[in-house]
Wavefront OBJ file of the C-alpha trace (Angstrom):
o trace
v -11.102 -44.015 -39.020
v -10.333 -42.885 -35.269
v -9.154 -45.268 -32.950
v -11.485 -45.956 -30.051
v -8.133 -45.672 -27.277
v -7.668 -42.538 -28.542
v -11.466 -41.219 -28.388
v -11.460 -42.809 -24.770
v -8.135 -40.988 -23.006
v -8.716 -37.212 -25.039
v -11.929 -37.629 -23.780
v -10.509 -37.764 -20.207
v -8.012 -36.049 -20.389
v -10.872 -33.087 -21.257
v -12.391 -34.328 -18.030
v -9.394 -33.855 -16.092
v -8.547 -30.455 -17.562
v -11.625 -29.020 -17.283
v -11.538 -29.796 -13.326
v -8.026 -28.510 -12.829
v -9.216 -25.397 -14.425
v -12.871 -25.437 -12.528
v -10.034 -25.392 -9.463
v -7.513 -23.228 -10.698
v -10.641 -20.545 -11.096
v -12.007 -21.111 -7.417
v -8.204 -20.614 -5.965
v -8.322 -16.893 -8.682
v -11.690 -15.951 -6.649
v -10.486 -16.673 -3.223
v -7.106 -14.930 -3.212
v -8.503 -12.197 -5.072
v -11.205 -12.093 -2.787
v -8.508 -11.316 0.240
v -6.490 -8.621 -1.734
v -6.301 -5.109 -0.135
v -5.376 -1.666 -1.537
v -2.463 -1.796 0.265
v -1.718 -5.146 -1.783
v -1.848 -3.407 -5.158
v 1.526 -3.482 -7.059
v 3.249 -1.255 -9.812
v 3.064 2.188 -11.019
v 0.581 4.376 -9.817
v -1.107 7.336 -9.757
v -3.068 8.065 -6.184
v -5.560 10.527 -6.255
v -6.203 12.206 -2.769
v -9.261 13.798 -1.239
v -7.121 17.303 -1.443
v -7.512 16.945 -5.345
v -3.545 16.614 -5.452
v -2.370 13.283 -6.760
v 0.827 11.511 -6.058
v 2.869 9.597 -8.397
v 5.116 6.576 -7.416
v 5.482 2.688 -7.704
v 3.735 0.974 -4.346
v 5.542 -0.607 -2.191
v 4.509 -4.044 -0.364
v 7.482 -5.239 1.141
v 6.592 -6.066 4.752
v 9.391 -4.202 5.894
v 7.856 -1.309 4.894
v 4.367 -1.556 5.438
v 2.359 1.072 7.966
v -0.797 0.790 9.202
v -3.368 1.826 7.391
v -1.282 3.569 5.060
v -0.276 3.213 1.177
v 3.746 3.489 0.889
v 4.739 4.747 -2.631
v 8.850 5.190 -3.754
v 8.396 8.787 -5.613
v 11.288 10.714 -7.273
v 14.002 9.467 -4.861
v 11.185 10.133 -1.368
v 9.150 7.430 0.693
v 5.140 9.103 0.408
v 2.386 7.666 2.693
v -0.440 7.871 2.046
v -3.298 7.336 4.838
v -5.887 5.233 3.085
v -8.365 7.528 4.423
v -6.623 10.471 2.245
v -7.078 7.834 -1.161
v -10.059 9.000 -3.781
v -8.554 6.537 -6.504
v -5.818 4.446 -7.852
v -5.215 4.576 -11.510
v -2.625 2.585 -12.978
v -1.812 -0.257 -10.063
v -2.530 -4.166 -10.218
v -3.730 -6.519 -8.216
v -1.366 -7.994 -5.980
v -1.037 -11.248 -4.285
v -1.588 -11.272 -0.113
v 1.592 -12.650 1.672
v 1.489 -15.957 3.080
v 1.420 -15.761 6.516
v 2.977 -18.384 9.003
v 0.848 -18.720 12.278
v 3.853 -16.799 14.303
v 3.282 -13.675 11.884
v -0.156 -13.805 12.575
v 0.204 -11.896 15.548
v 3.175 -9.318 13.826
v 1.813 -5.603 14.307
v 2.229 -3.700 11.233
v 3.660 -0.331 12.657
v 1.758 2.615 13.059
v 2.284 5.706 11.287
v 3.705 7.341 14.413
v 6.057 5.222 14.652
v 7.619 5.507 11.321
v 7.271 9.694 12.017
v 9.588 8.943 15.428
v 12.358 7.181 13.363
v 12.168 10.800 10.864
v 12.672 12.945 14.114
v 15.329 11.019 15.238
v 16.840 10.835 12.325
v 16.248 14.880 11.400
v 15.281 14.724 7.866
v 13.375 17.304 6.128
v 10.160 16.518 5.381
v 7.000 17.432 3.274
v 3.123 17.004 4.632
v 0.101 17.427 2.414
v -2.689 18.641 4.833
v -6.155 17.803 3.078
v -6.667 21.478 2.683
v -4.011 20.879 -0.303
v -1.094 23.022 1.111
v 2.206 21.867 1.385
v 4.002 21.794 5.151
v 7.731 21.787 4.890
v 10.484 21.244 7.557
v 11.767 19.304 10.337
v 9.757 17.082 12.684
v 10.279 18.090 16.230
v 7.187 16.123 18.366
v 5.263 13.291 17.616
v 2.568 12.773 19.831
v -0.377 9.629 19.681
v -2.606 12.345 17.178
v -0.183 14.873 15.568
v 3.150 15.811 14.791
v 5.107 19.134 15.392
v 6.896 20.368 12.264
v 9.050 22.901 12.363
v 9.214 24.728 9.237
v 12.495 27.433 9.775
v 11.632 28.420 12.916
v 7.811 28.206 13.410
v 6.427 25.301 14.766
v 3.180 23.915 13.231
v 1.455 20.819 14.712
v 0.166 18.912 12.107
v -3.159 16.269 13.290
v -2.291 13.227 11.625
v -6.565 13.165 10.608
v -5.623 16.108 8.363
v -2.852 14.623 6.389
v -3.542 13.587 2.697
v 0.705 12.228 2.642
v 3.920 12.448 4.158
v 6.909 12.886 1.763
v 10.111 11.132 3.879
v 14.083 11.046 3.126
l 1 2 3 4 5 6 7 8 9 10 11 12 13 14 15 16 17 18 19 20 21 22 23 24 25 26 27 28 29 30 31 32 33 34 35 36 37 38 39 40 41 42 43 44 45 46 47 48 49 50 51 52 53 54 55 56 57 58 59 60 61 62 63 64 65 66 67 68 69 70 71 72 73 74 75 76 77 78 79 80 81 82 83 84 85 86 87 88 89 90 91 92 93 94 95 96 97 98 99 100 101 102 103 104 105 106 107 108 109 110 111 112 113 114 115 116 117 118 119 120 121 122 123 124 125 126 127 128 129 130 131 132 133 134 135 136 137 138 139 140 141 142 143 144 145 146 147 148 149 150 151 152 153 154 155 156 157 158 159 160 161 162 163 164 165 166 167 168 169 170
């Protein structure tokens, strides 16, 4: 014989787990109805437009975010990646949108120039992928608001930032 008390709280307790999950499910949808490409976490390989692919674990630290950009740690080197340049992802996961308090609301995510300023300032070498699929190597000498001047031993070559597939810093 079952005991009626029993019967009575499983069956709502069934009620009340079936809602929390009915909620949990909703609260799934709408975050991963916000998430990004540049929100993606893990290991990845990014496919460009060139037909070259780059390797790395993405990075979503907002510290390190650019605009418009996927930011990869690859053998030791900070690659970034315009999203424009991305074909596919293969290997990354969903990743959570930070939570944003209404003063970083209105925080600018820098722009790619200015993260190519802080590399000519600095004077490290460099590598740029142009979408053709070649390889630009050397020292950045300009950055204007639509290119970059790279000078690679002695010849300058000015780089539009449109044609870059990913810049290989540090």
């Amino acid at each position: 014989m079952s005991d009626p008390w029993f019967e009575a709280i499983a069956g709502l307790q069934a009620d009340v787990d079936a809602e929390l999950r009915d909620d949990a499910y909703e609260v799934f949808v709408a975050e991963a109805a916000r998430g990004r490409v540049v929100d993606r976490v893990g290991t990845a390989r990014v496919v460009l437009r060139s037909g070259a692919s780059v390797d790395g674990t993405l990075v979503t630290d907002a510290e390190s975010r650019i605009e418009d950009h996927l930011v990869l740690h690859a053998n030791g080197r900070e690659v970034l990646v315009p999203l424009t340049a991305v074909v596919t992802i293969i290997g990354s996961q969903p990743g959570l949108r930070p939570d944003r308090v209404p003063d970083q609301d209105r925080a600018v995510v820098p722009r790619i120039t200015r993260r190519l300023r802080e590399s000519w300032q600095s004077g490290e070498r460099v590598r740029v992928l142009t979408r053709t699929g070649d390889w630009i190597s050397g020292v950045i000498v300009h950055v204007g608001a639509d290119h970059a001047d790279v000078d690679d031993d002695g010849t300058t070559i000015t780089v539009l930032l449109r044609s870059v597939d990913a810049w290989e810093l540090g």
